[in-house]
N, C-alpha and C positions, 0 to 999 in steps of 0.2 A: 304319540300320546304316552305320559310317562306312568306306569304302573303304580300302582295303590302297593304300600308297605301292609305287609301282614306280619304280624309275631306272633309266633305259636310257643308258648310258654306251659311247658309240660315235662313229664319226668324223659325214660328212655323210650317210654312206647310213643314219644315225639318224633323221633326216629324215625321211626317205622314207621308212620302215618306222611310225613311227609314228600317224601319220593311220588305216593300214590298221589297226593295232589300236584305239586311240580311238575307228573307227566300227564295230564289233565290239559287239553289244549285251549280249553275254554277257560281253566283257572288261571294257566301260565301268561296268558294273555294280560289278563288282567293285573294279577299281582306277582309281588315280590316275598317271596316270602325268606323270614328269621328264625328260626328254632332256638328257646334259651335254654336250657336244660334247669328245669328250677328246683330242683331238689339237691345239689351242688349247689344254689344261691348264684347263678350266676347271673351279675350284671345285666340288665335291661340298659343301654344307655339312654338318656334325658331326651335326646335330641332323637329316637327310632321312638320314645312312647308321644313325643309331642304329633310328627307324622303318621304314625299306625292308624289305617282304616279300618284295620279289621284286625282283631284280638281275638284270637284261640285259645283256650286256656285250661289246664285243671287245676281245679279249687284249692289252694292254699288258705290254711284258719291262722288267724291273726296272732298266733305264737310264730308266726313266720316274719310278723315283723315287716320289712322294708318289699318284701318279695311277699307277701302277704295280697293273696288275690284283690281285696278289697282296698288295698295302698294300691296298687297297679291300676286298679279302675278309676280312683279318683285321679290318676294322672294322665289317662287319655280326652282327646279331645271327644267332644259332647257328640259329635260326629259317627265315631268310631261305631264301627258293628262288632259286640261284641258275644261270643259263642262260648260256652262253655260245652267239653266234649269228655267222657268217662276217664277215670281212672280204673283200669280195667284190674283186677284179680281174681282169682276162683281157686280154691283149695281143692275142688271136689277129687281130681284125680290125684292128689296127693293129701290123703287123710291125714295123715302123722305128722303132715310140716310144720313146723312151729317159730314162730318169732319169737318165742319167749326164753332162746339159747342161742347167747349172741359167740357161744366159742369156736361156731365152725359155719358156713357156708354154707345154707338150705338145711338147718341143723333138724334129725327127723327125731322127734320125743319117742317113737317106741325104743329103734337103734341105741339111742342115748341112754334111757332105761335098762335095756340087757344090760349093757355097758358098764351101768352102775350097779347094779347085781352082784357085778365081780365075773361075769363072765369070759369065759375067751374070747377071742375073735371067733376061732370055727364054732364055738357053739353059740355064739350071737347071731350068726348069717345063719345056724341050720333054725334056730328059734323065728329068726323074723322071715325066712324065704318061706317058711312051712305054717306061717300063721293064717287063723283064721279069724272070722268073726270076734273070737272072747279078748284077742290083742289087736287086731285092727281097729275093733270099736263099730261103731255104725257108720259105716261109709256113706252112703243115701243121707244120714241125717246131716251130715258134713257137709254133704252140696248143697244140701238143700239151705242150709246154715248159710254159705257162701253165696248162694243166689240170691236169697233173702236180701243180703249185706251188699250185694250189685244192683239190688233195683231200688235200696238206698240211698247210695251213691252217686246215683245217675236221674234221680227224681227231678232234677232241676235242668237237664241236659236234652236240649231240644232234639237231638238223634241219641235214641236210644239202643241199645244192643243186648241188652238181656234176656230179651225174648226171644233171640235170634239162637243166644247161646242155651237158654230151656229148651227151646227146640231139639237141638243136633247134639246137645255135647257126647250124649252117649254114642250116637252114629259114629261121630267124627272128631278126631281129637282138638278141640278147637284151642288149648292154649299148649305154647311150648316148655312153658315154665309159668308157675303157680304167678305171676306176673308180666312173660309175654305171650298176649293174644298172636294168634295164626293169624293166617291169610283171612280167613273169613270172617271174621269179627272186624281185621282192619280194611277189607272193602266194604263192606256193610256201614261204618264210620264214613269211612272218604266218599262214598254212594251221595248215605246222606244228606253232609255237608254239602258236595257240591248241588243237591239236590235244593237244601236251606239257601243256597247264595242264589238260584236260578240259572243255573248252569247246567243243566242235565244230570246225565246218570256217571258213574264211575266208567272211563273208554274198556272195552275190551282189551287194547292195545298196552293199556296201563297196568292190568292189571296180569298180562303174558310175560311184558318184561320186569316186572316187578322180583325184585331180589330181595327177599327178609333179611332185614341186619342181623338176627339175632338166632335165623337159622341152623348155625355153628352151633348151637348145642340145646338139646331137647333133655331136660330134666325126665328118667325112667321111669317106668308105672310100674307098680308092683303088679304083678300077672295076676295075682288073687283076687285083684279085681275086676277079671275078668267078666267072673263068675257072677262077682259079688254087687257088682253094676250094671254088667250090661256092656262090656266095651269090646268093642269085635275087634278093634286096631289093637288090642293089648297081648301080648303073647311072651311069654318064660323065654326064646331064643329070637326077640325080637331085641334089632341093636338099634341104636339111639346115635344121632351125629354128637360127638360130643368133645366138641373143636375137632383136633388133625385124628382123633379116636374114632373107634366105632363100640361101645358097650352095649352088652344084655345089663338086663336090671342085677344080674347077680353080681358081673365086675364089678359095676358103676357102685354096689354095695359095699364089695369087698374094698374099694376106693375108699369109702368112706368111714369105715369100721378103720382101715390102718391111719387114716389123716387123725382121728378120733381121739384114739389109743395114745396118738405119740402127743398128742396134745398141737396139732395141725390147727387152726384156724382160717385160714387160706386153702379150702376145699380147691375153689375154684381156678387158680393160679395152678394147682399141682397138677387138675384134670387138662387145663394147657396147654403142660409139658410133657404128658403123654403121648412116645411116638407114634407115627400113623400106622393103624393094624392095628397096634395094643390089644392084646386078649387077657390085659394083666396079672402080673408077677402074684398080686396078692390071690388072685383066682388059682394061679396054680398053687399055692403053699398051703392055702386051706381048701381042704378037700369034703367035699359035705356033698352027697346028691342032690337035686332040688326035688 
């Protein structure tokens, strides 16, 4: 019996979702599945939307044009089951991230600010490792803002995860970067879903062998918030995988304060190229206690 075409039409945490259904023996059975990555635009071919049974999808708004969730639905057949599933992000453990400074890679507005002060480096990293409350801001009101903005998002999405992530996030650190969701957000999804199609629960088995793509590197928490939220996983000489590295929040800083300085844009490429061990160069040349 020949398998039902699926396309799962989603940004990177497409990715990541998909392994967990692929080793699913009730899903694998059934279908085939495509991952497009659609925030790259990439090509949906004529002849996978004419067959697709089943369409996965996050929501693209109609400035998207040809890739435009709403163009994409009117080209599957009348047949299709089609699912829309979160676009996962949460700022909460990272207060200071900001989209609105495109010069450097997870660019952070307080760092940026010393910065423009006219600061050094060492006295930037001793100002923002030793901040509290009056320059961090309200951290609580920030998740809460973020959580707000997810159960937005996800209003229209037959498996929901936000309440999964109100729950735990202080317990457990549930996303790795202000954009990739952990393990438990993406079982909690591929659960679900396989729940939604009548498939059972997520296998055990699936979820032991399961490898994150995106594991390689965990965006640092400022330890201040340890205090300042609630986060017991958060800790001053805790290291973070971050690619062939291992960083405390204070290197992964002092990373970022030199990418900054020199007018880097490509945070993420230089962190990279960091050999494995790394206790980096710039940790040792600015010398600041925490």
């Amino acid at each position: 019996m020949p398998k039902t075409l699926c396309l799962l039409h989603a940004n990177c945490q497409g990715q990541a979702l998909r392994p967990l259904l692929e080793n699913s023996p009730a899903f694998a059975r059934l279908f085939h599945l495509r991952h497009y990555t659609n925030y790259t635009r990439e090509v949906i071919e004529r002849e996978s939307l004419r067959h697709c049974g089943l369409f996965l999808y996050q929501r693209l708004g109609a400035r998207w044009g040809e890739f435009s969730t709403e163009h994409l639905l009117s080209c599957l057949p009348s047949k299709c089951q089609c699912i829309e599933i979160p676009n996962f992000f949460f700022k909460g453990y990272w207060p200071t991230w900001t989209h609105g400074d495109k010069s450097i890679d997870f660019a952070d507005s307080l760092l940026n600010a010393l910065l423009e002060r006219g600061l050094a480096l060492h006295e930037a990293l001793r100002v923002y490792l030793r901040a509290g409350p009056a320059l961090l801001g309200d951290a609580a009101a920030v998740a809460e803002e973020s959580l707000g903005a997810a159960e937005s998002r996800e209003a229209a999405c037959p498996v929901r995860c936000t309440p999964l992530l109100r729950e735990r996030w202080r317990e457990e650190q549930m996303f790795l970067t202000i954009n990739h969701p952990g393990r438990s957000l993406l079982f909690h999804l591929a659960d679900g879903l396989l729940g939604l199609l009548g498939l059972g629960c997520l296998p055990e088995a699936a979820k032991r062998v399961y490898r994150h793509p995106d594991d390689d590197f965990w965006l640092p928490i400022h330890p201040l918030l340890k205090d300042m939220l609630g986060l017991p996983f958060v800790r001053s000489d805790r290291r973070y995988p971050v690619f062939a590295a291992s960083l405390t929040h204070r290197e992964y800083t002092g990373c970022y304060l030199a990418c900054r300085a020199q007018g880097v844009k490509d945070l993420v490429s230089f962190l990279r190229n960091l050999p494995r061990g790394f206790g980096t160069e710039v940790g040792r040349q600015i010398r600041t206690p925490y």
